[in-house]
DOLUM-664685 format. One record per residue (C-alpha): residue number from 1; residue in one letter; x, y, z. Coordinates in Angstrom, 1 decimal, padded with zeros to 4 digits, m for minus. Example, Ala and Ser with C-alpha at 12.3 -4.5 7.8 and 13.67 -1.06 7.14 Angstrom:
     i   aa     east    north       up
     1    a    012.3   m004.5    007.8
     2    s    013.7   m001.1    007.1
***
This chain:
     i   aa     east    north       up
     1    x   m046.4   m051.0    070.1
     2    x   m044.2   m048.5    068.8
     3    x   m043.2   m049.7    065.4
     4    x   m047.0   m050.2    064.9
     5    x   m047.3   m046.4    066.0
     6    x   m045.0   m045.6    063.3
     7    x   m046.2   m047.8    060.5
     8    x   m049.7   m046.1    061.3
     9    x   m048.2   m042.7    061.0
    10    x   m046.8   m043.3    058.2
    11    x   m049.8   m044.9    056.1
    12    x   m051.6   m041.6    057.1
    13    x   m049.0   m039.7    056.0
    14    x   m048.9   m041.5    052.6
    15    x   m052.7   m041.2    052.3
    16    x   m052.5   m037.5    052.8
    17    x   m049.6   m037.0    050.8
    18    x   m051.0   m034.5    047.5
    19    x   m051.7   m035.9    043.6
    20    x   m048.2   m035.0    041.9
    21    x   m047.8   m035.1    038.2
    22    x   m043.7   m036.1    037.9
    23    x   m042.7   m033.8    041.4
    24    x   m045.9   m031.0    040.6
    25    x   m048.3   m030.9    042.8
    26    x   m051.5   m031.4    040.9
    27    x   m053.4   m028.3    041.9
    28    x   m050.5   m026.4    040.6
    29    x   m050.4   m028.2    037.6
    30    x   m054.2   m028.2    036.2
    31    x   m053.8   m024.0    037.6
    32    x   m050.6   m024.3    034.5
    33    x   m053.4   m026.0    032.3
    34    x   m055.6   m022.7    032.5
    35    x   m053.4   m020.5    031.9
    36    x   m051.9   m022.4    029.2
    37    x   m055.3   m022.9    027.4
    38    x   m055.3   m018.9    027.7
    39    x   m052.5   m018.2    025.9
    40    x   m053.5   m020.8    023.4
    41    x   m056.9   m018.2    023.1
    42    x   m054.9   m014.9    022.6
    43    x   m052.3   m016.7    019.9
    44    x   m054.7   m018.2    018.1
    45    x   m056.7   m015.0    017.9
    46    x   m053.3   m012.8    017.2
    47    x   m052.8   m014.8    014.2
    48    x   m055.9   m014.7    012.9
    49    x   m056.1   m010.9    013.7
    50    x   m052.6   m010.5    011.1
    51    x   m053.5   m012.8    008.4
    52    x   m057.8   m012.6    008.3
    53    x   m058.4   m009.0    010.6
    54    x   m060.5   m011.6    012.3
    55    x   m061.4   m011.4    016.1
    56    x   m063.3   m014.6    017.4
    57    x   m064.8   m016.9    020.3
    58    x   m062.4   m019.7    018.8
    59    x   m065.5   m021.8    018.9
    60    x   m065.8   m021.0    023.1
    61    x   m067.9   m019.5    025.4
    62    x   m064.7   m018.8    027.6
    63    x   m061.3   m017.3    026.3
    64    x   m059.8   m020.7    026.9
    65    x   m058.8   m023.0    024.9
    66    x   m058.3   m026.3    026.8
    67    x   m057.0   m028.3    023.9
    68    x   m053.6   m026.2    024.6
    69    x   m054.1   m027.1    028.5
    70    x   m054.3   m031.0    027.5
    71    x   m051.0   m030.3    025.2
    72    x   m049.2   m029.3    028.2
    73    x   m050.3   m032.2    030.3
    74    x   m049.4   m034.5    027.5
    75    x   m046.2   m033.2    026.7
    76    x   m044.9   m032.9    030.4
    77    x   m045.8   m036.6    031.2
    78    x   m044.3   m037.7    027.8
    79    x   m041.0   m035.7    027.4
    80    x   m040.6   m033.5    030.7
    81    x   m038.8   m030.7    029.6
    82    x   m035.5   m029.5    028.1
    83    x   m033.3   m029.8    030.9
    84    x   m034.6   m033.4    031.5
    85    x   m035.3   m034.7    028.5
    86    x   m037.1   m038.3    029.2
    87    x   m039.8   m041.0    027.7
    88    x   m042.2   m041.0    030.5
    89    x   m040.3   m042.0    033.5
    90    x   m037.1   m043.1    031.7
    91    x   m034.5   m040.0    031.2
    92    x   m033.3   m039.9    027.8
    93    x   m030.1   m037.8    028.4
    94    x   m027.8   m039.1    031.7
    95    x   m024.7   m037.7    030.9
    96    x   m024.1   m034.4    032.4
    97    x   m022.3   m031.1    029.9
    98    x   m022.8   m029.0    027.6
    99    x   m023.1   m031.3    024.5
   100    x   m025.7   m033.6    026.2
   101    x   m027.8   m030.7    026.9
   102    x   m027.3   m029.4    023.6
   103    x   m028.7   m032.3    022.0
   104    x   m031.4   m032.6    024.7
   105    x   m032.8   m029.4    023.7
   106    x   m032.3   m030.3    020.1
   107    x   m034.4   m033.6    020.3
   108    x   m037.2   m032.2    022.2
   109    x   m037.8   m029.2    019.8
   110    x   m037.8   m032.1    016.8
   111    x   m040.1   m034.0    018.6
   112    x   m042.5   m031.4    019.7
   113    x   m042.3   m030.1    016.1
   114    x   m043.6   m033.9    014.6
   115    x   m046.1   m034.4    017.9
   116    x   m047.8   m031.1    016.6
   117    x   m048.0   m032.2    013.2
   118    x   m049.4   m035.7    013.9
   119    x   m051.1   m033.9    016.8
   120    x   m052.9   m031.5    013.8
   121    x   m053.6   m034.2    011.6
   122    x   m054.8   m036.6    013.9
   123    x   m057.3   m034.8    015.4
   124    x   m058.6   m032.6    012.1
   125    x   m058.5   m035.7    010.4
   126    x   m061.2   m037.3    013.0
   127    x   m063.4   m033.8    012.8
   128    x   m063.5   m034.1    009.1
   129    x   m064.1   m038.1    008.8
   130    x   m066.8   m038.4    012.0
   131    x   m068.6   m034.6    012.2
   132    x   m067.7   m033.5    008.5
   133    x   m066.2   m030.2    009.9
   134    x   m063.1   m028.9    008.9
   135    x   m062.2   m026.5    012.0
   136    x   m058.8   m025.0    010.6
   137    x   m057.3   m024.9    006.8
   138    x   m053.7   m024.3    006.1
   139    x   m054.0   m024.9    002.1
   140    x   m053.0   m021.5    001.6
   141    x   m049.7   m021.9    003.0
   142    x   m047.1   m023.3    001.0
   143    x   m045.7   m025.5    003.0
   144    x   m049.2   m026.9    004.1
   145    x   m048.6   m030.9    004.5
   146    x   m052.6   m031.8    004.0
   147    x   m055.0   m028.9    005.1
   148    x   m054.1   m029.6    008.6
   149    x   m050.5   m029.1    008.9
   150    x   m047.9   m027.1    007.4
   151    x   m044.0   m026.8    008.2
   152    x   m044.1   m023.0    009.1
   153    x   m047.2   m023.4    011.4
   154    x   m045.2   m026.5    013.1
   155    x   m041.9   m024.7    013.7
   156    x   m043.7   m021.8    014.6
   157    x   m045.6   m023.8    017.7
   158    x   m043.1   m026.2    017.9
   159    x   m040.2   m023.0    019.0
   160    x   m043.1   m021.6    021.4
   161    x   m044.1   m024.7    023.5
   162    x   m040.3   m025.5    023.4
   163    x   m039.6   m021.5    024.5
   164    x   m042.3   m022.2    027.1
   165    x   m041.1   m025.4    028.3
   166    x   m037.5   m024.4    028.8
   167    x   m037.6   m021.1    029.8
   168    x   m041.2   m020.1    031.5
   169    x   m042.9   m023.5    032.6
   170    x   m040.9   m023.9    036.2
   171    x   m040.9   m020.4    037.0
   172    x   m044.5   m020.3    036.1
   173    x   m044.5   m023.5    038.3
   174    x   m043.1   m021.7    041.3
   175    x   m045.0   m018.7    041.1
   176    x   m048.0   m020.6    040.9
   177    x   m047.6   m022.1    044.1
   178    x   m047.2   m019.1    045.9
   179    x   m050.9   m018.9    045.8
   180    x   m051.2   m022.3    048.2
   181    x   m053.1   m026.0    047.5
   182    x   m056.2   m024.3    048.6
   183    x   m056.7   m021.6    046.2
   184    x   m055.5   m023.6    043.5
   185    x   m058.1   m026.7    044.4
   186    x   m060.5   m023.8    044.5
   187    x   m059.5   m022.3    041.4
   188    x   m059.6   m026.0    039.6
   189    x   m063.0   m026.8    040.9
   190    x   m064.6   m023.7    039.4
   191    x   m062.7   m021.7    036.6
   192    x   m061.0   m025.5    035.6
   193    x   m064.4   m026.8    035.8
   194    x   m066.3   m024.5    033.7
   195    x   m063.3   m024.4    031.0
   196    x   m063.4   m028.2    030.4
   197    x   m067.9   m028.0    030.0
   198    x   m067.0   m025.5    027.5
   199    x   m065.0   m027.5    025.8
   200    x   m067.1   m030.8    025.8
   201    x   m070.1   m028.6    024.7
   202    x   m068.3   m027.4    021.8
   203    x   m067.1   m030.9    021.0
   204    x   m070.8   m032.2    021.5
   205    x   m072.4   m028.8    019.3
   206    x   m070.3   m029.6    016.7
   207    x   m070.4   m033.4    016.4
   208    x   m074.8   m033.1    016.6
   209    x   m075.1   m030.2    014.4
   210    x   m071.8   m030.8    011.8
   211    x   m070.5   m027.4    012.5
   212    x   m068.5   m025.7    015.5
   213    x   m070.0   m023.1    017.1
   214    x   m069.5   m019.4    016.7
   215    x   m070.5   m017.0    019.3
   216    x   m068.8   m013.8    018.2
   217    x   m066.7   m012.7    015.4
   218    x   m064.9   m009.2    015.3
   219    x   m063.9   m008.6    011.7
   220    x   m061.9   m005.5    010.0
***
């Protein structure tokens, strides 16, 4: 009777044990997503605002873009981070030392830098071929590999997420759970919500019509 009293409380406490993402709690995680598709927003629109004096809705109703959220879920399941370099669930760096984590860092910024440029052609690529939109144009730059990519644009985003991912994404981790599952789950199912059915109507808008969307421009 008492080993099937413990084999019952333990299948409850597996069954009420919280959605983690490699150790994060998944709450914490999609709250990482939001704020990540924010920053994508405001750099995006910095850019644009030094090169073009341009000031726009990035093609959103929100100032989110949750193609950067999606990045960071990607990434983290693929590669982890810095520190613990791996391929999924298999670590790609055992030994312990200065040299190993040398090259850890090393191979994730290199491979960041060519997921962003098969990221950026892949998917501007598929806008062009199936909606006949071309959302973004780097022709002008003179390292521009096709309109969607260039080598500057890559190693510029490719040092950020790798910036991020080594030196902000655990701390951001940990402060976000200061805030407890319940506010996050809150926060998920309503600002996470709405971000993601801006993002599929802008996807939708722009496949029906053959344009994206603008909203509002600021220009200079």
């Amino acid at each position: 009777m008492e080993n099937t009293a413990v084999l019952e409380g333990a299948s409850v406490k597996e069954k009420s044990a919280p959605l983690t993402i490699f150790g994060i709690k998944s709450c914490y995680f999609f709250v990482a997503m939001m704020v990540f598709a924010f920053l994508g927003f405001w750099v995006e629109n910095i850019a644009r605002m030094i090169t073009k004096n341009v000031f726009d809705s990035r093609h959103q109703l929100l100032p989110f873009l949750f193609a950067y959220g999606l990045a960071l879920l990607a990434i983290y399941i693929v590669l982890g981070t810095p520190d613990e370099m791996r391929f999924f669930n298999i670590r790609i760096f055992r030994k312990k030392g200065i040299k190993s984590r040398v090259f850890s860092h090393l191979s994730y910024f290199l491979v960041i830098c060519a997921f962003i440029m098969l990221g950026e052609i892949g998917v501007g690529m598929i806008y062009e071929k199936v909606a006949g939109v071309i959302l973004w144009d780097y022709t002008s730059i003179p390292t521009h590999i096709t309109r969607y990519t260039s080598l500057i644009t890559t190693a510029l985003f490719g040092g950020g997420v790798y910036a991020i991912m080594a030196f902000a994404f655990r701390p951001m981790i940990k402060l976000i759970s200061k805030m407890g599952t319940t506010a996050a789950t809150v926060l998920d199912c309503t600002l996470g919500v709405a971000i993601v059915i801006d993002f599929l109507i802008m996807i939708l808008y722009t496949f029906i019509t053959g344009s994206a969307p603008e909203y509002w421009s600021v220009a200079w």
